[in-house]
C-alpha positions in Angstrom: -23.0 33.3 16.4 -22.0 33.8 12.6 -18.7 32.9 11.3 -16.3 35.3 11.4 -15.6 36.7 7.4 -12.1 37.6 6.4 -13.8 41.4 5.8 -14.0 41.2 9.7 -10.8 40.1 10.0 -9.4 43.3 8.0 -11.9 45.2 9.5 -10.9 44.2 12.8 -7.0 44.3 12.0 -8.0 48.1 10.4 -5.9 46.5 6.9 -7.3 45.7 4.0 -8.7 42.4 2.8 -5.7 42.0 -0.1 -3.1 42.3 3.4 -5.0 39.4 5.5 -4.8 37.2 1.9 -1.6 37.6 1.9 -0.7 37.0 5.9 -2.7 34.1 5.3 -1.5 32.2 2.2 2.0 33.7 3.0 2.7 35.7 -0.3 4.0 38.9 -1.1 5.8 41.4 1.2 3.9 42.1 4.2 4.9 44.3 7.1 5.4 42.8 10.9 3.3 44.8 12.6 0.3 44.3 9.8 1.4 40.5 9.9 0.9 41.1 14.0 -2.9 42.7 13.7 -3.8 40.5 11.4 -2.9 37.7 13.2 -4.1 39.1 16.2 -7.7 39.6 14.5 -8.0 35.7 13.5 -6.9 34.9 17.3 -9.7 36.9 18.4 -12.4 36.2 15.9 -11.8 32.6 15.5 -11.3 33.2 12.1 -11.0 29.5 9.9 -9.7 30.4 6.2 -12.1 28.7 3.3 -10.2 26.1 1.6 -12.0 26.8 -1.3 -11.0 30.5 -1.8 -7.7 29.7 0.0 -7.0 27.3 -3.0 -8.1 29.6 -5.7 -5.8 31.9 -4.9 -2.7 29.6 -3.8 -3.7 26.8 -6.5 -3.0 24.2 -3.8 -5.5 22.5 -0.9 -2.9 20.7 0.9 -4.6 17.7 0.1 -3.8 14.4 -1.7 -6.0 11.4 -2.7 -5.3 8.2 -2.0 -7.0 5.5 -3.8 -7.1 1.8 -3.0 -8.6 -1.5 -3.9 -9.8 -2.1 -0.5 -9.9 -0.9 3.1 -10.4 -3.8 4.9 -7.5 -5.6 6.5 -4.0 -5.3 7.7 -2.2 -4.8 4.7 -4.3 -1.4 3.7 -4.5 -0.4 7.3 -0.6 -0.6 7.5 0.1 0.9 4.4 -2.6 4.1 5.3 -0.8 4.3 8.5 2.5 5.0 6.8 0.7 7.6 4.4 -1.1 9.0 7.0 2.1 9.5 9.0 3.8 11.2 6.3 1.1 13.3 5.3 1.1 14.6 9.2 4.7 15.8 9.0 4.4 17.4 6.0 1.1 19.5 7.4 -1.2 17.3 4.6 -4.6 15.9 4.8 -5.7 13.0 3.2 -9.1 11.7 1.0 -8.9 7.8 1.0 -11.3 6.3 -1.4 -12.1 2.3 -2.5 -11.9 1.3 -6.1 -13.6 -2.0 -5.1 -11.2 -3.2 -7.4 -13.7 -2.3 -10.4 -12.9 0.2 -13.3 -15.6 2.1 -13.4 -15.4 3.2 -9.8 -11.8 3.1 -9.8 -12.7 6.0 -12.8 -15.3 7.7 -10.7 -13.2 8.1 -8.0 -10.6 9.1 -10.0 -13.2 12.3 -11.3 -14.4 12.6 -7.9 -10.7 14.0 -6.5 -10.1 16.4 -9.7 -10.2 19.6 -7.9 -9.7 18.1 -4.5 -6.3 17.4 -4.5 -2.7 18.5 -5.2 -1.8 14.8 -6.4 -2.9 11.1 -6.3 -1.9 7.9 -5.1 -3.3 5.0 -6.9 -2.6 1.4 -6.0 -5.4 -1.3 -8.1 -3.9 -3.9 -8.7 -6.4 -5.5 -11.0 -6.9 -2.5 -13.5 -4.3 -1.7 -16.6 -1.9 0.8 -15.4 -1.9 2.2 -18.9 -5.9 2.3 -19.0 -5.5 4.3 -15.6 -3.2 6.4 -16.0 -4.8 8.0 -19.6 -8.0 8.8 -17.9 -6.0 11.2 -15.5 -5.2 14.8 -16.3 -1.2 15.3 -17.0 -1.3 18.1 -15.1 -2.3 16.5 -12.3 0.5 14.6 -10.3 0.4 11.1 -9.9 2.0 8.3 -8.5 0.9 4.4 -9.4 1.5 1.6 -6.7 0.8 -1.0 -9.7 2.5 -4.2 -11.0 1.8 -3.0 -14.2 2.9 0.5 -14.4 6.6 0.0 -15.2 6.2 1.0 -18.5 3.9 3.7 -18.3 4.4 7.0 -18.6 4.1 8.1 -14.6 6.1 7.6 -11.6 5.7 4.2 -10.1 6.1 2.5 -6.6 6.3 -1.5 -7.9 7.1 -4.3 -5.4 8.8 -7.4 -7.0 6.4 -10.0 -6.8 7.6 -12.5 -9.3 10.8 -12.7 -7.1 10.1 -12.4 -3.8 7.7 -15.9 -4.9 10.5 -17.1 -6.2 12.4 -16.7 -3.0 9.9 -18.1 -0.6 9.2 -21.0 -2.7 13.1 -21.9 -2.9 13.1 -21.5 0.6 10.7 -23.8 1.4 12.6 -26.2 -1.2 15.7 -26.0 0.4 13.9 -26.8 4.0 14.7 -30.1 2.0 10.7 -30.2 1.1 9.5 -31.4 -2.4 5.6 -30.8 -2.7 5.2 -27.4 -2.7 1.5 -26.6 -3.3 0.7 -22.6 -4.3 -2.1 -21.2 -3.0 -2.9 -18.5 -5.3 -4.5 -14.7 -5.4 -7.7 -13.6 -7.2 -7.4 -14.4 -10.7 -6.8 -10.7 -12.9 -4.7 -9.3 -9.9 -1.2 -8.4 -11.4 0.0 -9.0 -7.8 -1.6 -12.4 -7.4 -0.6 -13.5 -11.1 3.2 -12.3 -10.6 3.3 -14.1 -7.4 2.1 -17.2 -8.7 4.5 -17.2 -11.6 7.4 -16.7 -9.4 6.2 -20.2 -7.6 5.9 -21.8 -10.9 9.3 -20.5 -12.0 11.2 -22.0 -9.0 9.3 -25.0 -9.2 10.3 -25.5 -13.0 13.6 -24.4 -11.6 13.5 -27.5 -9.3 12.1 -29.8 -12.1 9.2 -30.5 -9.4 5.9 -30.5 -10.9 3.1 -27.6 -9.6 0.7 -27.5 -7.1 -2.0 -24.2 -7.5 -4.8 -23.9 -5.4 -7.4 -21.3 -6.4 -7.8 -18.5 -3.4 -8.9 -14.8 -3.2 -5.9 -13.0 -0.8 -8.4 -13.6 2.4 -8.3 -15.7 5.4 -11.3 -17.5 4.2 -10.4 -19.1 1.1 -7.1 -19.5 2.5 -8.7 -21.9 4.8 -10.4 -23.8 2.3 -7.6 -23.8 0.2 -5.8 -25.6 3.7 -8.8 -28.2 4.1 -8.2 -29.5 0.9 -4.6 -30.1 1.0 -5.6 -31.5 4.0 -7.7 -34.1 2.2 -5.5 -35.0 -0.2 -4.2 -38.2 -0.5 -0.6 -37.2 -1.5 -0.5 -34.6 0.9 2.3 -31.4 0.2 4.8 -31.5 3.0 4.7 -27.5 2.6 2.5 -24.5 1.1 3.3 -20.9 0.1 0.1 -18.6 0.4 0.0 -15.8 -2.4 0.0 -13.3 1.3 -0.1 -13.4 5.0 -3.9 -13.5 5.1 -4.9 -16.7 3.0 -1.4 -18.4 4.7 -3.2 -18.2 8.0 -6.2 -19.7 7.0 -4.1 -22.9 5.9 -2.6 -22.9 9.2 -5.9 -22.9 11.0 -7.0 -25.5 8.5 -4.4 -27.4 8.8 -3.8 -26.9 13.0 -7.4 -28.6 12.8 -6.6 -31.8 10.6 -4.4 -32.4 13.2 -1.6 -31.8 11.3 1.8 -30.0 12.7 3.5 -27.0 11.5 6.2 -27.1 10.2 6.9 -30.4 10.8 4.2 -32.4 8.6 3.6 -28.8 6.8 5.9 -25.6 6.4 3.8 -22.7 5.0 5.0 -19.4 4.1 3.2 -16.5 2.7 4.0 -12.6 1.6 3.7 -9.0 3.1 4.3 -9.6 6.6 1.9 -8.0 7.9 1.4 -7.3 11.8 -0.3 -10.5 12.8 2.0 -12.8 10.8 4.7 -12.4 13.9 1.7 -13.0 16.5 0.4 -16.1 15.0 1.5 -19.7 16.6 3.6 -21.1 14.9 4.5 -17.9 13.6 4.5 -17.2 10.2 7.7 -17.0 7.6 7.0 -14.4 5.4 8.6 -12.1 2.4 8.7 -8.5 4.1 7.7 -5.6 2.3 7.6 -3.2 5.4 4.2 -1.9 4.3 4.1 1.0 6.3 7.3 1.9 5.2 6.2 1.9 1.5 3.0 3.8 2.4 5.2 6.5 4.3 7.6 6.1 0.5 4.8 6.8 -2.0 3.7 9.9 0.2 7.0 11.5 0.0 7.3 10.7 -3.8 3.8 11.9 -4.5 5.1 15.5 -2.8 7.9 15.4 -4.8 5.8 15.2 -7.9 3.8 18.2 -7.0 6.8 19.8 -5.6 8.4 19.3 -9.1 5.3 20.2 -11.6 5.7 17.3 -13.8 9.5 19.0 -14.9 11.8 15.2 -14.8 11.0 11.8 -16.6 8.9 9.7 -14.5 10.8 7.1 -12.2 10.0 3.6 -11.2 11.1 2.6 -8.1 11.0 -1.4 -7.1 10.5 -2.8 -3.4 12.3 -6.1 -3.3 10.9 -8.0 -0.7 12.9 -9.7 2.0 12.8 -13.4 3.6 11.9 -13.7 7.1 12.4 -17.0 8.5 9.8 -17.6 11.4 8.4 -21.2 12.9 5.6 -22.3 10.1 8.9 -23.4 8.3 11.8 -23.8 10.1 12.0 -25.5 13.8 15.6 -23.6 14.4 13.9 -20.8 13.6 13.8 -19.8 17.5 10.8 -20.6 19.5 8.4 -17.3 19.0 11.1 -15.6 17.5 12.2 -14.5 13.8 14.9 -14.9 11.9 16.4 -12.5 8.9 17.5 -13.9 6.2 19.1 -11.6 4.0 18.0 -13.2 0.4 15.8 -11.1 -1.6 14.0 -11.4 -4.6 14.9 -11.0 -7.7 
């Protein structure tokens, strides 16, 4: 059968085609027993509105892009959950896209969403927030998720790398450890390169010298990263992994040296992600409750569209929070977690 047309709806609903636009978009002043037929008409024809013409005349699709470095893993999963759940109560659909952490597709996608959606979310942590955010449209509503876009000219969700590192490194040091190796994101990520300079600032803090291990924020290099402390012949009695991901690699690295956690080795890393309470031992961490930001930068992006660009853009920061768990504290509780309630920064 063909697809019902709105002229069958009016037709149907003996009203004009102007009265179903406006029961359907919900402008103007309609009457309750037109509202009724209408109504009545799309029950019966299984009429499904265009969102094409519906957003031509209401200027809106009740849509908003989401674009991120990667899909893979538990952090973007999380932090898509929290959207996604956000985006439900507020009757939204999203468009998730991959920059691939590259420019020029972080640009296409960019292009690809003009006209698609009512605002954007953009986390890429490896492009120039500045860069980014004058290849965008003013008009269009945006909200950056980038540890450079603090002093850019749109709003900003901006977690405090720099000292959440510098929390979980002075943790580790006051665990009464004092070779505290780093094992460090991809090289160019603002995230990976703040982290790593809160390390090196607590370690000059501590007047210990540096330990930095290269690594790429996955599970894999994480492991090598673990091998090779491993191997070394002075040995670092603990190790804070740029995130949760490369931190259990080095436990697995480490678990097959034959070395004990915490007790030869403490490791910590950052985001606590799902897993990292799972793990055995399991896994100290700096919490950023990743859902919880995801669910955050969804309701800011719908303020920004709500608003139409009328107040100053704000920057918001996530501080994250210490979680004591076994990989660095044997009083930690066996399984359990601990919350220790120093932040960064």
């Amino acid at each position: 059968m063909k697809a019902a047309t709105i002229k069958d709806v009016a037709a149907r609903a003996r009203v004009s085609v102007a009265s179903v636009s406006r029961v359907l978009n919900d402008q103007g002043v309609v009457g309750e027993d037109t509202r009724r037929r209408v109504m009545e008409a799309v029950d019966a024809l299984s009429y499904v509105p265009h969102s094409g013409a519906r957003s031509l005349i209401t200027r809106k699709t009740d849509t908003v892009g989401v674009i991120l470095p990667d899909l893979f893993g538990e952090f973007f999963s999380e932090l898509i959950r929290g959207m996604d759940l956000a985006a439900r109560e507020k009757r939204l659909h999203l468009i998730v896209s991959s920059s691939h952490d590259d420019a020029e597709e972080a640009s296409f996608a960019i292009k690809s969403m003009r006209g698609r959606v009512d605002g954007l979310i953009i986390l890429s942590p490896h492009l120039d927030a500045a860069a980014l955010a004058a290849s965008m449209p003013r008009s269009l509503p945006v909200l950056l998720m980038n540890g450079g876009a603090r002093d850019v000219e749109r709003s900003s969700i901006i977690v405090d790398n720099h000292g959440g590192a510098e929390a979980m490194t002075r943790h580790l040091l006051d665990q009464g450890r004092r070779r505290v190796a780093h094992v460090a994101g991809p090289g160019g990520n603002l995230e990976a390169e703040a982290r790593r300079a809160g390390y090196l600032a607590a370690m000059a803090g501590a007047g210990i010298e540096p330990v930095v291990l290269d690594g790429d924020f996955d599970q894999a290099s994480g492991y090598r990263a673990g091998a090779a402390i491993a191997a070394m012949d002075i040995r670092p009695d603990a190790v804070f992994a740029g995130n949760d991901m490369m931190a259990l690699g080095v436990l697995l690295a480490l678990q097959e040296a034959g070395l004990r956690c915490p007790e030869d080795v403490a490791v910590g890393g950052f985001d606590d992600v799902p897993i990292s309470s799972l793990v055995r031992p399991t896994l100290t961490t700096m919490r950023i409750d990743i859902a919880g930001t995801g669910r955050r930068a969804l309701e800011r992006l719908v303020s920004l569209i709500g608003d139409a660009g009328e107040s100053s853009p704000a920057h918001e920061i996530v501080r994250p929070q210490l979680v004591v768990r076994e990989s660095s504290s044997s009083n930690s509780g066996k399984g359990g977690a601990k919350a220790v309630l120093a932040q960064g920064g």
